[in-house]
C-alpha positions in Angstrom: 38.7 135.3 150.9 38.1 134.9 154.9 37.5 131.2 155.1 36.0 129.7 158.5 36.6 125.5 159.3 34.7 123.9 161.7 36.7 121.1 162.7 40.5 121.1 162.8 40.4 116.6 162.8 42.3 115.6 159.7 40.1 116.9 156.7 39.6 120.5 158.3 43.0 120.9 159.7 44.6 120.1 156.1 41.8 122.0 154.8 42.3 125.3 156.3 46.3 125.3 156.0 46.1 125.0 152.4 43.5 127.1 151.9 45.4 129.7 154.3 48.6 128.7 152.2 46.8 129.6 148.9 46.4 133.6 150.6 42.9 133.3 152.1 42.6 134.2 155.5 41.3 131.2 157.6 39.7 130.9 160.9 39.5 127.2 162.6 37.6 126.4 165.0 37.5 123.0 167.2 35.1 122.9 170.7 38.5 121.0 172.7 40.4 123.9 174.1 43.9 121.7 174.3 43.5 121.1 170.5 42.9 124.7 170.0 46.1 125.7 171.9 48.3 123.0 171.1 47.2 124.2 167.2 48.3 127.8 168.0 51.2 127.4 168.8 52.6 126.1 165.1 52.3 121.8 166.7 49.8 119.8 164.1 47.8 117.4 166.7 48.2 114.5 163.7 51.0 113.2 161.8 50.7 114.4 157.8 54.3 115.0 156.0 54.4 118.8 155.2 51.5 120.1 157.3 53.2 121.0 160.7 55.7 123.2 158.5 52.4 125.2 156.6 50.6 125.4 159.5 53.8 127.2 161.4 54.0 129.3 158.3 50.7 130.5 157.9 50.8 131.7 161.5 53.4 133.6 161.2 52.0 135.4 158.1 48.6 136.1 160.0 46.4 133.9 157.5 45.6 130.9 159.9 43.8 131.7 162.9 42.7 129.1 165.9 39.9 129.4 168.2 37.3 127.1 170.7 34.6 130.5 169.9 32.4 129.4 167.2 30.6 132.7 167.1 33.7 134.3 166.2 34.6 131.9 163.4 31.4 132.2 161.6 31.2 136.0 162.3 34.6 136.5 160.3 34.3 134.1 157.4 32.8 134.3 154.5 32.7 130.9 153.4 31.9 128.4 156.4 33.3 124.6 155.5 31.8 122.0 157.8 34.7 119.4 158.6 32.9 117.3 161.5 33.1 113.7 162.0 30.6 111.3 161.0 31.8 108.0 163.0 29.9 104.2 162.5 26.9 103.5 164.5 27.2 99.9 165.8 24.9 99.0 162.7 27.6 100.9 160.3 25.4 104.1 159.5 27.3 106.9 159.8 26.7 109.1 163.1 25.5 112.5 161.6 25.2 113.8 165.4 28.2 116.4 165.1 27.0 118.0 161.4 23.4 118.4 162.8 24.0 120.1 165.6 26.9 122.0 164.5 24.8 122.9 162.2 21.8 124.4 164.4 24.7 126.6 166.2 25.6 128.0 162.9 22.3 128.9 161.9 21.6 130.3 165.2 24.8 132.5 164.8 24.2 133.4 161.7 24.1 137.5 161.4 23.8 137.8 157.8 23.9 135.4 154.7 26.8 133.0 153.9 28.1 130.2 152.1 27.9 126.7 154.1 30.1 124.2 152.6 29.4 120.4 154.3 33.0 118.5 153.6 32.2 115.1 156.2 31.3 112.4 154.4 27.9 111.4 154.7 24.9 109.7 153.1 23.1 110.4 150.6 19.8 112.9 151.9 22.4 114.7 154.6 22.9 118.2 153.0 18.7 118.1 152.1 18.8 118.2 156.1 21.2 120.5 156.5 19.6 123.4 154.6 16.4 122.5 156.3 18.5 122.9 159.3 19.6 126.0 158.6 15.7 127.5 157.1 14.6 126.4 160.7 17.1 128.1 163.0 18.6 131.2 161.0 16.6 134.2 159.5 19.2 134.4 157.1 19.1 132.3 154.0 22.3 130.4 153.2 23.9 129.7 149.7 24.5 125.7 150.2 27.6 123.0 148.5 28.5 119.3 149.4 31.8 119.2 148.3 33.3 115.7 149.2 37.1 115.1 150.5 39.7 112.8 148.5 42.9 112.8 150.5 44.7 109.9 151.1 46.4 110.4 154.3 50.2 110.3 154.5 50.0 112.7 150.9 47.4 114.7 151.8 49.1 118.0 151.8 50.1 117.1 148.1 46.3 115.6 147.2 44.6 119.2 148.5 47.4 121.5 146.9 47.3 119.4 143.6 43.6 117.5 143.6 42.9 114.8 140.6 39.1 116.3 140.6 37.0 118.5 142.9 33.6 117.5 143.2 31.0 120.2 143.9 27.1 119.2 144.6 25.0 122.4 144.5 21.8 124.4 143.2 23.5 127.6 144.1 25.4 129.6 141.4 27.1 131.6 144.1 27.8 129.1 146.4 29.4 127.4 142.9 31.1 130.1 141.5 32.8 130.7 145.2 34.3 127.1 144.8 35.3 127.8 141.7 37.0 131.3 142.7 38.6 129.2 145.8 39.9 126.2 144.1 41.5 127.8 141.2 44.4 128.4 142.6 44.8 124.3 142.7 44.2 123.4 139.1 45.9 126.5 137.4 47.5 123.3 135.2 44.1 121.1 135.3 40.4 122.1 135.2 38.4 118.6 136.9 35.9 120.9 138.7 32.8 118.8 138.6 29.4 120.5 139.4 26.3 118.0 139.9 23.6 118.2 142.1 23.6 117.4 146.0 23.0 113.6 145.9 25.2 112.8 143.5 28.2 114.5 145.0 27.4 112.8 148.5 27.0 109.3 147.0 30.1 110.2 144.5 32.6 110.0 147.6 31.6 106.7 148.9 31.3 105.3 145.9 34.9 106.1 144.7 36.0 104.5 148.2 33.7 101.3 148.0 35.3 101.1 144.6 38.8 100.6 146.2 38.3 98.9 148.7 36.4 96.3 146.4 40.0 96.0 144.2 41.7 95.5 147.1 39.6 92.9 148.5 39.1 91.3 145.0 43.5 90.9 145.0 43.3 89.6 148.4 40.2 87.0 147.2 43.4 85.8 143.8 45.9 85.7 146.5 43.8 82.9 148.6 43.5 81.2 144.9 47.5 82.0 144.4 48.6 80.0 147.7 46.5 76.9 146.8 47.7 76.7 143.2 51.4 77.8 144.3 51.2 81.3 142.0 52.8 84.7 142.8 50.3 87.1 143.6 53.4 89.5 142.4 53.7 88.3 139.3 50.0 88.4 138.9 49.3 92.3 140.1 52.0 93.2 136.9 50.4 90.9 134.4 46.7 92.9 135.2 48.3 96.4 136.4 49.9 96.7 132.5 45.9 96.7 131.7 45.4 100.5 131.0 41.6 99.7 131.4 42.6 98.6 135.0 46.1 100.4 136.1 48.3 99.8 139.2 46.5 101.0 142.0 44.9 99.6 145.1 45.9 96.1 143.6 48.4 95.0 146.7 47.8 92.0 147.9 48.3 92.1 152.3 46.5 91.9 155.5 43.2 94.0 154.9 42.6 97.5 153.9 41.9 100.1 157.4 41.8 103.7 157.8 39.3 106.1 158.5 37.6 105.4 154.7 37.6 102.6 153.5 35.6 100.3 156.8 33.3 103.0 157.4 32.6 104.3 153.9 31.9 100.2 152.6 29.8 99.8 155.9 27.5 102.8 155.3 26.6 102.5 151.8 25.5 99.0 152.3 23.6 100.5 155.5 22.0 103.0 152.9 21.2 100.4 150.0 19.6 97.8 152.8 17.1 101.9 153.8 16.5 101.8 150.3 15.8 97.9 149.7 18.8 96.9 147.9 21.0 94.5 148.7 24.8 95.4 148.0 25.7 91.9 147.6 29.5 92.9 146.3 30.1 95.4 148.9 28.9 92.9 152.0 31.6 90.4 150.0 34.2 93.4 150.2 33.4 94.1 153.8 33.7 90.0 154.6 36.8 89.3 152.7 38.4 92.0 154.6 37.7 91.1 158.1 38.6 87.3 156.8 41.8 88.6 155.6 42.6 90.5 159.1 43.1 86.8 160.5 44.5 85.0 157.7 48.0 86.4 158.8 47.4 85.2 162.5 46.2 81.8 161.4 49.6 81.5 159.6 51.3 82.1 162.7 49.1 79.8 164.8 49.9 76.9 162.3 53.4 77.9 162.3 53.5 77.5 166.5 51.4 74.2 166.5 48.7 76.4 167.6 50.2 77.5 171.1 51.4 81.1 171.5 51.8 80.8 175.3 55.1 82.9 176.3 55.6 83.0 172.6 57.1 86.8 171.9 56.4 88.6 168.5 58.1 91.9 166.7 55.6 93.8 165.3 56.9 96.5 162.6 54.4 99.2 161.9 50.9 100.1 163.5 49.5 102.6 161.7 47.3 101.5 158.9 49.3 103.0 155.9 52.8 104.6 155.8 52.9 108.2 156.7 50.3 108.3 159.3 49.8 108.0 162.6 45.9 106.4 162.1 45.5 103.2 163.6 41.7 103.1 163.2 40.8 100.2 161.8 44.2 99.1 161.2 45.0 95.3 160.8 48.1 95.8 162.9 45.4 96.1 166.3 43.2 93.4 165.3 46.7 90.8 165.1 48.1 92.3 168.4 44.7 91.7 170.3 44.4 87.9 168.9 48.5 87.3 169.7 47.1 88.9 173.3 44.6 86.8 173.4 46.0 83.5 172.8 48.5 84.0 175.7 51.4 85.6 173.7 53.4 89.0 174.2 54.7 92.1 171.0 57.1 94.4 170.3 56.1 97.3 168.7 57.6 99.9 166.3 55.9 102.4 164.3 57.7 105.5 163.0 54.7 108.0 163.8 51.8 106.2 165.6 53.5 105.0 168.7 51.6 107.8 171.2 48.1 106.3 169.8 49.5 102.6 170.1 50.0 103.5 173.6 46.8 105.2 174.4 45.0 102.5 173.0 46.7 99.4 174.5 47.6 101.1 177.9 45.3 98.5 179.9 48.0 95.7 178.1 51.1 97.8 178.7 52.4 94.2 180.4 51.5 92.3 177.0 52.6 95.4 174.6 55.6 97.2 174.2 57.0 100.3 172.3 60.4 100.8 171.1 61.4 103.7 168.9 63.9 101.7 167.0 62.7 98.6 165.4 65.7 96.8 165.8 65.2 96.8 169.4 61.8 95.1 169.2 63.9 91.9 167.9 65.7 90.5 171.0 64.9 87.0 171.5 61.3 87.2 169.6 60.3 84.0 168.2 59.3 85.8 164.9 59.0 89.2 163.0 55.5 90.3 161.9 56.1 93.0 159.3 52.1 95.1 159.3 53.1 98.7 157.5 55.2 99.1 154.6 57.2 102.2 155.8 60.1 103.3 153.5 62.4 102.7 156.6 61.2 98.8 156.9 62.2 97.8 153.3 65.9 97.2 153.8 66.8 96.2 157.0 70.1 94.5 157.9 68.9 91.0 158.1 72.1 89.5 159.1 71.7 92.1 162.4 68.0 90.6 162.5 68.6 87.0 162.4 71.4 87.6 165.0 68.5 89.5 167.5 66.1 86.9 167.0 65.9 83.8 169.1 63.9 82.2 165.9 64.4 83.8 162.1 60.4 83.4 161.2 58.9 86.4 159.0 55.4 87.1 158.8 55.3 89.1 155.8 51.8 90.9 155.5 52.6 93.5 152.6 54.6 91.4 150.1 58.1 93.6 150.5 60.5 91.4 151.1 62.2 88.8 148.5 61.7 85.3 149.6 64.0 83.6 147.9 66.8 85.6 149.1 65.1 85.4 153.0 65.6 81.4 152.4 69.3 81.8 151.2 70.1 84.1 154.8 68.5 81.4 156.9 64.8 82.8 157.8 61.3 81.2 157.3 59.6 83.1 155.7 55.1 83.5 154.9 53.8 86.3 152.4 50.5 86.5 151.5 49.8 84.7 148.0 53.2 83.1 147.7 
């Protein structure tokens, strides 16, 4: 099948090299020429395990094609996916700028009949203006299908190849049967392909995200209870996760969920309940404990200093908001670097893949922030060790080698990895987070 994405940002670009990995022939197209050539040349523009390898792959077998001409990636698909962003507006609705008016050059394009297939997340009503998008601007009529992401980034690759569920909202039995025919070489040991109408497909994605999100905050709401009481928010995440009715994930206790999802997805559904007169009282507690829990890890470290973090100088290990990506939107990591900033002290960063975007992002503080490639070398003479992201590599460091770097053994501990009894025993302080 010829396949066209428009967009190669993180859902397109992992989009169209699996699809182009499953045999379909698949045209991207992104409007930012250096994206485009960067692309072409076998280099993924973001940091996914797996995808860089594909992508080379699939170019060398002729299946994945990149190009900045829109008129020729609609004119040589069959089936056109819509992978645009749809960014907060200061009031946390999403920004449906980029779908709309991608959407009017489509239509205008447009030389016979296709198959659109809107993959941004966006709010309920979205793809009801989309097709009347596309009845205004093309002659041609369209076959039309919402058909909502779920990868978690940092597994994507293994999410799209080998999906839990695919969620398809349509009224078209082509455009339905086309999904079908496309995913099935997916779930050849599963069948979750779920057909429902448009609405219910577009709320079904931030709903399942707002549902996360809400676990994650309510384990961060017990570990506040867990360090008044002197519990172990550890012990307390095995006692409910052995609860098949509740399971083991998204029950972490640590310094606030980030992302490109979770902030924006809560945001907008309670921007869509307060359009339609309802008053998400849960989600606005998600969205507060969240933002409370992105300081909770700095007021520990304030307390710990007497409150002055003049000349002070902190190790930070891991930027990015999650292992195995190089996002940093939303990411509790910036929030704690711009406070230590702000109350006079200095960091030391590390991050194993989002270093580049740390550096982009702070270069107007490059006297306050630094970036070392090896996160031993962020510990000389620090006064203490902020550890943000729980990458694979952080989990066993040499903490005699630590302790011997630092000019004070203190460890801010904001995703529960370390063992604090056995910290105490080598010497260090140590804070978690509900313990």
């Amino acid at each position: 099948m010829r396949i066209g994405i428009i967009g190669t940002g993180y859902v397109g670009l992992v989009t169209g090299t699996c699809f182009a990995e499953s045999g379909n022939d698949v045209y991207c197209m992104d409007n930012n020429p250096k994206v485009v050539e960067t692309l072409k040349k076998g280099i993924s523009t973001i940091y996914e395990p797996q995808l860089e390898e594909l992508i080379k792959k699939n170019i060398k077998e002729d299946r994945l094609f990149f190009t900045n001409n829109l008129e020729e990636a609609v004119d040589k698909s069959e089936i056109i996916f819509l992978c645009l962003p749809t960014p907060p507006n200061e009031d946390g609705s999403a920004d449906l700028t980029h779908v709309l008016n991608v959407s009017k050059d489509v239509a205008r394009l447009l030389k016979e009949s296709k198959i659109i297939v809107a993959k941004s997340t966006v709010p309920v009503g979205t793809s009801d203006k989309v097709k009347d998008i596309f009845k205004k601007y093309s002659k041609y009529d369209i076959e039309y299908a919402f058909n909502p992401e779920f990868l978690k980034e940092g597994a994507a690759v293994n999410d799209f190849m080998s999906p839990d569920r695919v969620v398809v909202g349509s009224e078209s039995e082509k455009a339905i049967e086309a999904m079908r025919e496309i995913y099935s070489a997916f779930m050849r040991t599963s069948n979750r392909f779920i057909v429902m109408d448009e609405k219910s497909s577009e709320i079904t994605k931030y709903a399942s995200n707002a549902m996360l999100a809400t676990r994650i905050s309510f384990m961060n709401d017990i570990a506040m209870l867990c360090e008044k009481v002197n519990a172990n928010i550890d012990s307390i995440r095995v006692g409910m996760s052995t609860d098949l009715r509740i399971g083991d994930k998204f029950l972490f206790a640590g310094a606030g969920y980030g992302g490109s999802c979770f902030p924006k997805d809560v945001k907008a559904l309670i921007k869509t309940g307060e359009e339609c007169e309802i008053d998400f009282k849960i989600l606005k507690a998600v969205e507060e404990i969240n933002q409370n829990q992105r300081e909770l890890l700095f007021d520990k470290i304030k307390i710990h200093f007497n409150h002055d973090l003049n000349d002070k100088t902190f190790a930070i290990w891991g930027l990015s908001y999650k292992p195995r990506t190089d996002d940093i939107r939303e990411a509790p990591a910036i929030t704690l670097i711009e406070r230590i900033i702000e109350e006079g002290g200095k960091v030391n960063v590390c991050d194993p893949a989002a270093i580049e975007r740390g550096k982009a992002y702070f270069k107007e503080s490059s006297d306050k922030v630094r970036f070392f490639e090896i996160y031993y070398d962020t510990l000389k003479d620090v006064d203490a060790m902020l550890l943000i992201t729980e990458w694979n590599e952080f989990r066993k460091p040499d903490f005699k080698r630590m302790k011997s770097l630092m000019k004070t053994p203190v460890i801010f501990d904001g995703r529960n990895i370390y063992n604090p009894e056995l910290l105490k025993k080598k010497g260090f302080i140590y804070y978690g987070i509900g313990k």
